[in-house]
TORTOR-476050 format. One record per residue (C-alpha): z, x, y negated; residue in one letter. Coordinates in steps of 0.25 Angstrom, whole numbers, plus 5000, padded with zeros to 4 digits. Layout:
N
ZXYA ...
***
This chain:
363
500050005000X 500350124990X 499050174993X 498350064992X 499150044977X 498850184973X 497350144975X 497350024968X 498250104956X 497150224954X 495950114954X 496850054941X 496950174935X 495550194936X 495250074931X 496250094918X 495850254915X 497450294920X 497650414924X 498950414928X 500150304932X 501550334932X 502450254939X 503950254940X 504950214950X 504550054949X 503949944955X 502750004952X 503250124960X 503350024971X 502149974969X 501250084968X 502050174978X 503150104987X 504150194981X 505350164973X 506050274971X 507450304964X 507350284951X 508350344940X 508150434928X 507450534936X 505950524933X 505150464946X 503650434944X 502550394953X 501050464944X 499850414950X 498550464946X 497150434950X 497250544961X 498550594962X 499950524962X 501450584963X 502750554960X 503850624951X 505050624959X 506550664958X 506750754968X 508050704974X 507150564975X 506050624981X 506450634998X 506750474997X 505650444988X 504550534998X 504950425009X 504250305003X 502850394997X 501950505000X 501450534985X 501950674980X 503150694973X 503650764962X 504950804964X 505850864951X 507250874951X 508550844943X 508450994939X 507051014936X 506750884929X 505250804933X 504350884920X 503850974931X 503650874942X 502950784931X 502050894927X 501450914940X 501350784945X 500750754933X 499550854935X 499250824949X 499050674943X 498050744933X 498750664921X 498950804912X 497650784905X 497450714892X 497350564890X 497750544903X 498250384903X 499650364912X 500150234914X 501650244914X 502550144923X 503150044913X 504350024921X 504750164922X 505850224913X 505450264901X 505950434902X 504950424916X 503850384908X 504050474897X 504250594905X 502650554908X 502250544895X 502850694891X 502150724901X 500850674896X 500650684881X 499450594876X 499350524888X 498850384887X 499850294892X 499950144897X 500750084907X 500550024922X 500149894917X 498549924920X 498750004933X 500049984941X 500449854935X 498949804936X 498949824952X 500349784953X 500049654948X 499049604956X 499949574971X 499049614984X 499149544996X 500349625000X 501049584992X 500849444990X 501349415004X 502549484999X 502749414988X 502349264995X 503449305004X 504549324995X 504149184988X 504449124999X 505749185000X 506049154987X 505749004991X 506749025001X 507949074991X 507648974980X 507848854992X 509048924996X 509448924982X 509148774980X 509848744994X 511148804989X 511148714974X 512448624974X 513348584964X 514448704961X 513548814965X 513248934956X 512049014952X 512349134959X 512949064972X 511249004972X 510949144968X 511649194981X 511049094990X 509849134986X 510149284987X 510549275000X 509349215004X 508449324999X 509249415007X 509149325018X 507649355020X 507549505017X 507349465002X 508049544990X 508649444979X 507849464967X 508549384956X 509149234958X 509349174945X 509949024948X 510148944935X 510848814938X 510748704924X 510648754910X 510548894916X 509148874922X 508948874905X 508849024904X 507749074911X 508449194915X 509749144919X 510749244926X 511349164937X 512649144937X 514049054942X 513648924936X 513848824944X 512748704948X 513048574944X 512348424948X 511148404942X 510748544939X 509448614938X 509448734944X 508548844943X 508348964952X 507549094949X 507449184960X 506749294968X 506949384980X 506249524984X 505749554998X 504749665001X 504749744986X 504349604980X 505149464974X 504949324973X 505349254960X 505649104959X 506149004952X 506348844956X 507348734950X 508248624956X 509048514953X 510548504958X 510648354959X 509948264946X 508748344939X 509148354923X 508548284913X 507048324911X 507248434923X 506148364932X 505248364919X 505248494915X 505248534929X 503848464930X 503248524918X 503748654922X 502848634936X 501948594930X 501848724922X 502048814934X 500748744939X 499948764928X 500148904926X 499948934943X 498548864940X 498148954928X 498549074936X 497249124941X 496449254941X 495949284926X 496849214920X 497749274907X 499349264912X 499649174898X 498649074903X 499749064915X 500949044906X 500048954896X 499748864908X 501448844910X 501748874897X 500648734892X 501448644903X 502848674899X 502448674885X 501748544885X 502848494890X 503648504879X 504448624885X 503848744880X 504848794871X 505748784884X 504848874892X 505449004889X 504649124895X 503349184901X 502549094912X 502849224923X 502849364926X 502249444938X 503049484950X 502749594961X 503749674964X 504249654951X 504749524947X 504149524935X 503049614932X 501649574927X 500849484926X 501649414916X 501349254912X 501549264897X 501049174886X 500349314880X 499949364895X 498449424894X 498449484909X 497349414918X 498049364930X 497249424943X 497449404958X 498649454964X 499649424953X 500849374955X 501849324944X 502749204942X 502549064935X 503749034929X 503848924917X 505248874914X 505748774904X 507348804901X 507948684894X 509448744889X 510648704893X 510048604902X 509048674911X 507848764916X 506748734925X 505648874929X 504948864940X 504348994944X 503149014955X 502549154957X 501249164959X 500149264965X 498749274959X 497849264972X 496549184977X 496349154962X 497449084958X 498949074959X 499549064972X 501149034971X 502049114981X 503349014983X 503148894990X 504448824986X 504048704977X 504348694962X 505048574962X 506448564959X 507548574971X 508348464969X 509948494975X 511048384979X 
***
């Protein structure tokens, strides 16, 4: 598979004139090279060139880090500090010549990426957005399976989440029951965020010991990890007697998850995706209630590109992945989102969970 990546990262570099990537010890590590080495303050960096690639590497990482790659090393030490080991990677990847263009790991911390840049004077810089970000984005088939997978795993937890609603329960007890779940089928918790009445209002609500009371509306954000990739979710309930106008805005908000999977297709700009919502909700009446961006990509990041913003010029293609998300949060009452996420493939957008939308209703 990192072979086949490598392949596929050269060609991009062709096609955007780089001569050089650098990548630090991130999911684009992962990606790209199946390694995920120990990351501190010492500089790690993974340099690919269009015919040579190597890696900077501490010393006392190095006999760990050799068990999961064959690329070279460049091993420096605590005593001798990386400028030597730097230099010579960098001339066997032929980047000591002028104009040369480097695309610098984003993600990576800022002292790794300016070690580079020393190195480098007048180079021209950009980051992976066009080269490692690009081919990330777009999920082969590999890795659809995975992703499929853990959806429905994630269907799974959130029933187990619903099963578990009763008066007198708290957020995190739900949280645990759902947890325990994950664990149950080889699956890492991600994040459980469980917002029971007016705390479903805050779209990022940090679960905690509030306790469910009748007539309720609850909602539950969740995703799990299996295999180096997550699931994220998000579906409501209703502990007894649905709130005034809950089924209402429940309906608009469906309606506007709809839309936006039917706009999703090859060649269209992601802000024609969130317009598409973003039209339903506001049409509705509810716009000023709809308090974020449509959705954001997800690989073996949760959120990572493409991103479904009203300003979004990227041109969706087969193979992405990225959530639908519209949410409209009415305070100190309550919030309904409902959140699919959906894949790019045979032309238009396929959704991975196979839990329905509608709202679980607990007695």
């Amino acid at each position: 598979m990192s072979e086949l990546r490598m392949a596929r990262l050269r060609e991009r570099m062709t096609e955007t004139g780089t001569d050089l990537v650098v990548v630090g010890p991130s999911s684009h590590m992962v990606w790209l090279a199946g390694l995920s080495p120990h990351g501190d303050e010492r500089p790690v960096m993974l340099f690919v060139s269009k015919d040579h690639a190597g890696i900077l590497m501490p010393a006392l990482n190095a006999d760990s880090s050799r068990q999961h790659t064959d690329l070279p090393f460049y091993p420096w030490t605590d005593g001798e500090g990386p400028d030597e080991a730097l230099a010579a990677l960098l001339k066997d990847a032929g980047a000591q010549k002028p104009g040369v263009k480097i695309a610098l790991d984003e993600t990576m911390r800022a002292d790794f990426a300016l070690l580079v840049i020393d190195a480098l004077p007048g180079a021209k810089r950009t980051f992976l957005n066009e080269t490692v970000g690009y081919l990330r984005a777009r999920k082969d088939e590999a890795e659809y399976a995975v992703l499929k997978a853990n959806a429905i795993i994630n269907d799974g937890a959130m029933r187990a989440g619903f099963a578990a609603l009763k008066p007198g329960i708290t957020e995190l007890e739900v949280a645990g029951v759902i947890r325990a779940f994950y664990k149950a089928n080889n699956a890492t918790p991600e994040f459980t965020s469980v917002c029971f009445g007016e705390n479903g209002a805050f779209p990022h609500h940090h679960t905690g010991e509030r306790k469910l009371k009748a007539n309720e509306a609850v909602l539950i954000d969740i995703g799990g990890r299996s295999e180096g990739y997550p699931s994220d979710m998000t579906r409501v309930a209703v502990c007894g007697e649905t709130p005034a106008d809950f089924d209402k805005v429940h309906a608009v908000l469906d309606r506007a998850v709809n839309a936006a999977i039917a706009a999703a297709k090859p060649g269209v700009a992601a802000k024609q995706v969130d317009k598409a919502a973003r039209d339903v909700i506001t049409g509705a009446g509810y716009g000023e209630f709809f308090l974020h961006r449509t959705g954001h990509g997800m690989g073996i990041d949760i959120h990572e590109p493409p991103y479904i913003t009203a300003t979004s010029e990227t041109i969706l293609e087969e193979g992405h992945v990225f959530s639908i998300e519209p949410g409209v949060y009415l305070s100190g009452k309550f919030g309904i989102r409902l959140e699919e996420i959906v894949i790019i493939r045979g032309g238009q957008a396929e959704v991975l969970s196979e839990l329905p939308r509608a709202a679980f209703i607990a007695k």
